[in-house]
C-alpha positions in Angstrom: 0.0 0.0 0.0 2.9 2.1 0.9 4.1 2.0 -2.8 0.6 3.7 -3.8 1.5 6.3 -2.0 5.2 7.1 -2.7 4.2 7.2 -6.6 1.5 9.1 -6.1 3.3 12.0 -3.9 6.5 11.7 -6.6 4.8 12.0 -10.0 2.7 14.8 -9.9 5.4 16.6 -8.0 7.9 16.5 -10.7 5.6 16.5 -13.4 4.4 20.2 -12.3 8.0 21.3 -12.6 9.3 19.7 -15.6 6.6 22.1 -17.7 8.1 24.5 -19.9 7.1 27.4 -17.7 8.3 25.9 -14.7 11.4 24.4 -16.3 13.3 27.5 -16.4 13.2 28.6 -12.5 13.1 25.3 -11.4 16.6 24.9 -13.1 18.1 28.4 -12.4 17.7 27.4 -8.5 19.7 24.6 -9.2 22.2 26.1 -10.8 20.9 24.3 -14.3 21.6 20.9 -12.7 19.2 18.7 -13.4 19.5 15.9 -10.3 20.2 18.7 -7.8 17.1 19.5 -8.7 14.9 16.2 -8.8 17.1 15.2 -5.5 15.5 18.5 -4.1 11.9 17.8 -4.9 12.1 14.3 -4.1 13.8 14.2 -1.1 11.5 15.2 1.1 8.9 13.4 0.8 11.2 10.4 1.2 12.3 11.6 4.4 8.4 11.6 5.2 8.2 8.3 4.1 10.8 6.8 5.4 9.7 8.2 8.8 6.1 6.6 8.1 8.1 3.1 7.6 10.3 3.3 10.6 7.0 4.1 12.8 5.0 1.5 11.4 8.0 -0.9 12.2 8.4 0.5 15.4 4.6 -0.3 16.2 4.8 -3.5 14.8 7.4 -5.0 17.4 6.5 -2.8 19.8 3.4 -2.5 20.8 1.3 -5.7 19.0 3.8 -8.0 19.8 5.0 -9.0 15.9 8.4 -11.2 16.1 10.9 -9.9 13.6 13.7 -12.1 13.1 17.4 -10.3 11.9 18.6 -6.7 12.3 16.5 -3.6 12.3 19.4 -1.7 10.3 19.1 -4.1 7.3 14.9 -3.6 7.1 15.3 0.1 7.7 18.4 0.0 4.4 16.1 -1.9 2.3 12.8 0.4 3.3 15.5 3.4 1.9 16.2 1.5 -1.1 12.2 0.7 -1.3 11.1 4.1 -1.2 14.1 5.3 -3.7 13.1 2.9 -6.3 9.6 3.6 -6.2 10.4 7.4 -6.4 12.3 6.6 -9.4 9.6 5.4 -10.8 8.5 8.5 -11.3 10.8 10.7 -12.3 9.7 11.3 -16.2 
C-alpha cells in the first residue's frame, strides 16, 4: 500500500516542474543541474516516508507484539532503497 503512496506523492510533483514554464526557475535554482534538482523535490517526501516506515516498524514490534527475526538496520536500508526505487519510478 505504501508504494501507492510514494508514486503518487512523486509524480505529480515533478511532473508540475518539468513544464516548460516551470522548467526554467526550477533549473536556475539549481544552478541548471538537473539531479540537484529532482534530489531537491524528491527528497523530502522520502524523508516523510521513510519516517512513516520506521513508525510503522516500530509499532509493529513494539506494541502488537509482531516477532521480527534479523537486524532492524538491514529492514530500515532496504525500506530506503524501497522508497528510492519507487520514487524513481516516477521521475519522467
Amino acid at each position: 500500500m505504501i508504494q501507492c503512496f510514494v508514486i503518487m506523492v512523486a509524480v505529480p510533483g515533478l511532473r508540475r516542474r518539468t513544464e516548460t514554464w516551470h522548467r526554467q526557475g526550477w533549473l536556475a535554482v539549481s544552478g541548471n543541474r538537473v539531479w540537484t534538482a529532482v534530489l531537491a523535490k524528491l527528497l523530502p517526501s522520502a524523508l516523510c516516508f521513510l519516517v512513516l516506515i520506521v513508525f510503522m516498524l516500530a509499532l509493529l514490534v513494539r506494541y502488537l507484539s509482531v516477532p521480527m527475526y534479523g537486524s532492524m538496520w538491514v529492514l530500515v536500508l532496504a525500506s530506503v532503497l524501497f522508497v528510492l526505487a519507487y520514487q524513481s519510478m516516477g521521475i519522467p
